[in-house]
C-alpha positions as CSV (number, residue, x, y, z in Angstrom):
1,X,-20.6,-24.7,-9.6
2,X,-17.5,-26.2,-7.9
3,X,-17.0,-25.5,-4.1
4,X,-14.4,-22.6,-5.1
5,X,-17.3,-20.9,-7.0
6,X,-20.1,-21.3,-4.4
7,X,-17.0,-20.2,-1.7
8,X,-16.3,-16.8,-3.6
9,X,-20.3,-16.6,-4.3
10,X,-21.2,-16.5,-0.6
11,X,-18.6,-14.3,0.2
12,X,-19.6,-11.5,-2.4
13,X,-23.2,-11.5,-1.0
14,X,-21.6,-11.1,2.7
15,X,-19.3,-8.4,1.3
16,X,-22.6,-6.4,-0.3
17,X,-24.4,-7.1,2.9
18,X,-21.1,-5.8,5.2
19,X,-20.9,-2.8,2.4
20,X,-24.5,-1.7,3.5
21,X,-24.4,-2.0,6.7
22,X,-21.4,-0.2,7.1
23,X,-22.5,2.7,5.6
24,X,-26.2,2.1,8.0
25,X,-28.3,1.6,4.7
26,X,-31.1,-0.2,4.6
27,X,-32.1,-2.6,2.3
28,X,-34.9,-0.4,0.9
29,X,-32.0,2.6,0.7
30,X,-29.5,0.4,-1.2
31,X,-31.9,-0.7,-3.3
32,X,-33.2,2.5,-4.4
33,X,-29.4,3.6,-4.9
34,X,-28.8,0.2,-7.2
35,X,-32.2,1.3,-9.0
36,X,-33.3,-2.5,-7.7
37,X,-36.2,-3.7,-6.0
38,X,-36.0,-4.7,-2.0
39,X,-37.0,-7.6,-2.5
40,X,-34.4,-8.2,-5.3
41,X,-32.0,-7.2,-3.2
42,X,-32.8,-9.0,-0.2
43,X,-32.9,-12.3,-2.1
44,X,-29.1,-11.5,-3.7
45,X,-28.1,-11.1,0.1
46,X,-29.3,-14.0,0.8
47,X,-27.9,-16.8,-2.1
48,X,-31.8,-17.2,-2.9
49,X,-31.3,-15.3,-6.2
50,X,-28.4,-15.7,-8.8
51,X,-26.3,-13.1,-8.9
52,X,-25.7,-11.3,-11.7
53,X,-22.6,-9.2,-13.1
54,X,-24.8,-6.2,-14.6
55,X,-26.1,-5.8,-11.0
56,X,-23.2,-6.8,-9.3
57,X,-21.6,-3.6,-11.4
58,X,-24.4,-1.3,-10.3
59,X,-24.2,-2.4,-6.6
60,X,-20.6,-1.9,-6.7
61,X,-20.7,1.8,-7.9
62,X,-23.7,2.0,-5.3
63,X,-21.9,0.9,-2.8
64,X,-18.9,3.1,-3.7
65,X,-16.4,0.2,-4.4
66,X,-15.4,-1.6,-7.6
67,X,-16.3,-4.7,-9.2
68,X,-12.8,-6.3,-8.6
69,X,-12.4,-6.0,-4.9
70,X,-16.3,-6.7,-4.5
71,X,-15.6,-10.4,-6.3
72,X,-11.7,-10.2,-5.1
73,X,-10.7,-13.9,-4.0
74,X,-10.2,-14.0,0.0
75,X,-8.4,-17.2,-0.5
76,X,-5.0,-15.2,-1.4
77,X,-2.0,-15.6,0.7
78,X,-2.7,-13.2,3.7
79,X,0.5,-13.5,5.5
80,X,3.5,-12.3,3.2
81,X,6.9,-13.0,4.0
82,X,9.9,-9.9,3.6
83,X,12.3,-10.4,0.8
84,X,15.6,-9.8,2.7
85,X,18.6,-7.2,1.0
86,X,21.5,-8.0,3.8
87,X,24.1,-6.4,2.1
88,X,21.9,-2.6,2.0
89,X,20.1,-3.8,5.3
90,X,16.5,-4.0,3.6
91,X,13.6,-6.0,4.0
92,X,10.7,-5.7,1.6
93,X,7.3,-6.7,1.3
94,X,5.3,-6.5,-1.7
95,X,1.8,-4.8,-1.6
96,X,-0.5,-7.4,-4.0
97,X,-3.3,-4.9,-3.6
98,X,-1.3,-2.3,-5.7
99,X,1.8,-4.3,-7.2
100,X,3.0,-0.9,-8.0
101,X,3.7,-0.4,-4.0
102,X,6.5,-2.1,-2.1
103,X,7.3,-1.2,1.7
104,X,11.0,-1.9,3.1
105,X,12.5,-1.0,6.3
106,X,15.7,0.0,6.6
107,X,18.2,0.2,9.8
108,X,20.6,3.0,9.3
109,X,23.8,3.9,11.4
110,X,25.2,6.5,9.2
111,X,24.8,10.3,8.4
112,X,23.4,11.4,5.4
113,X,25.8,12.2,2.8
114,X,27.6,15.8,3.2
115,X,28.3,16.2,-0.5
116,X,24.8,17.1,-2.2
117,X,25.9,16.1,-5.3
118,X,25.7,12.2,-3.6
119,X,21.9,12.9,-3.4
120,X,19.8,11.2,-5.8
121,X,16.5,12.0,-8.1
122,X,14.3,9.7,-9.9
123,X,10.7,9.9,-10.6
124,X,8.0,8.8,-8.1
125,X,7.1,9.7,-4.7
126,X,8.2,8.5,-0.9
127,X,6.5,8.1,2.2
128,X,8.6,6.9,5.5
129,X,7.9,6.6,9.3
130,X,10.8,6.4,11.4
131,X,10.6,3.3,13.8
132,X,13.0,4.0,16.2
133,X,15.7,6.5,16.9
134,X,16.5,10.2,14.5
135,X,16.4,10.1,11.0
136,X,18.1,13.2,9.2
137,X,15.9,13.9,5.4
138,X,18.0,16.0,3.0
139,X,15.5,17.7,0.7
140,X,16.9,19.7,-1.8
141,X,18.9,22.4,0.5
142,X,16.4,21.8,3.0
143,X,17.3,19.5,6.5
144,X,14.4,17.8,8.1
145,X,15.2,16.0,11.3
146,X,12.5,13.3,11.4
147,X,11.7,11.6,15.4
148,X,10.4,8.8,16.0
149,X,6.9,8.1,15.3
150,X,7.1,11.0,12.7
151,X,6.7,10.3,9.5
152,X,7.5,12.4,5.7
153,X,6.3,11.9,2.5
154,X,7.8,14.0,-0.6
155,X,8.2,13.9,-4.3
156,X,11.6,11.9,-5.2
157,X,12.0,14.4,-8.5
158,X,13.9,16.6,-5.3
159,X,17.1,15.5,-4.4
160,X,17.6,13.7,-1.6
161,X,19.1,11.2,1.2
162,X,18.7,9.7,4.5
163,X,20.9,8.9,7.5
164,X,20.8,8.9,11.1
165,X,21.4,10.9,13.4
166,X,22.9,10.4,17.0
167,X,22.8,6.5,16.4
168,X,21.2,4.2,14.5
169,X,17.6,4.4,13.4
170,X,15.4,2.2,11.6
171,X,12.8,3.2,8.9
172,X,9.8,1.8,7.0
173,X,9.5,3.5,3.8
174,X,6.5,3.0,1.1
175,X,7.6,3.3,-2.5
176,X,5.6,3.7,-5.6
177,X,7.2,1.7,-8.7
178,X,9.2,4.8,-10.4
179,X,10.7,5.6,-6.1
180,X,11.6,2.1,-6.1
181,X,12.5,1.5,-9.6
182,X,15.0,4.9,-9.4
183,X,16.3,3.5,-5.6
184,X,17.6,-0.1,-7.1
185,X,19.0,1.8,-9.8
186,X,21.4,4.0,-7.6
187,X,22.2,1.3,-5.2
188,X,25.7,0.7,-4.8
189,X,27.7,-2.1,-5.9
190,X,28.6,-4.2,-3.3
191,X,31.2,-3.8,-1.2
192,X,31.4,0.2,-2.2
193,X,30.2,2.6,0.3
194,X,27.0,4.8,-1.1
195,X,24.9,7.1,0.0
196,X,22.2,6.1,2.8
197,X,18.9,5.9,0.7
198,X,16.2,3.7,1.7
């Protein structure tokens, strides 16, 4: 076993032992869920017995969690830097838990768009908090006017657009991969003015 392996070992048996107490089992209670023995148990928590993946499957689903993120590898990068989009004024962070999710926040200074044939629709969904200032969501025919601290979450298969309202604001956003996919699609080519979309 190399010092990676023994690493990642003790740290599954601390995660099983964090699982249980979090949710105030004891051992006896855990090990009656994971149709073990206590002392079985007790031995896995403590590195004095090898563990095994048919029970490391059973205590996950006991413990109401899933293989992966019970053996998930703490030693990834915990700190992630922003990719930076100057030009639309976007920074965005990857989320490695669900590489489907990316979050980006946006400063706007602009209205939304008057014309609602400007507003877009694509497949996915949208969640945003604004930051700081008024944000102005056109939704369908509808006009939310979002404060700070508020937040909005809608299906992106509705039209839509944001913009500011009464000076800039600044907004983080949470995109699945079809929002995000359908928002780098409509962004406009540089230089040309566009709609203001996070």
């Amino acid at each position: 076993m190399t010092q990676e392996d023994g690493q990642l070992d003790g740290l599954v048996r601390k995660r099983i032992r964090a699982l249980r107490v979090a949710q105030g089992w004891s051992l006896g209670e855990l090990a009656a869920r994971a149709n073990l023995s206590q002392s079985s148990l007790s031995r896995i928590e403590n590195g004095q017995r090898r563990l095994a993946l048919d029970q490391l499957v059973t205590l996950a689903r006991a413990l109401d969690t899933t293989l992966d993120q019970l053996v998930e590898n703490a030693a990834d990068e915990v700190v992630i830097s922003p990719t930076v989009d100057a030009a639309r004024g976007l920074l965005r962070w990857p989320v490695k838990g669900d590489p489907g999710l990316s979050v980006m926040r946006q400063r706007m200074t602009g209205p939304p768009p008057d014309n609602p044939a400007r507003m877009r629709a694509h497949p996915g969904r949208e969640w945003l908090v604004v930051l700081s200032g008024t944000a102005v969501l056109l939704l369908g025919h509808r006009r939310y006017r979002i404060e700070t601290n508020q937040a909005a979450e809608f299906p992106t298969m509705m039209p839509h657009a944001i913009g500011a309202e009464g000076g800039p604001c600044e907004i983080l956003g949470i995109f699945d991969r079809d929002a995000r996919r359908g928002h780098q699609q409509d962004a406009p080519a540089a230089g040309a003015p566009g709609p203001a979309v996070p």
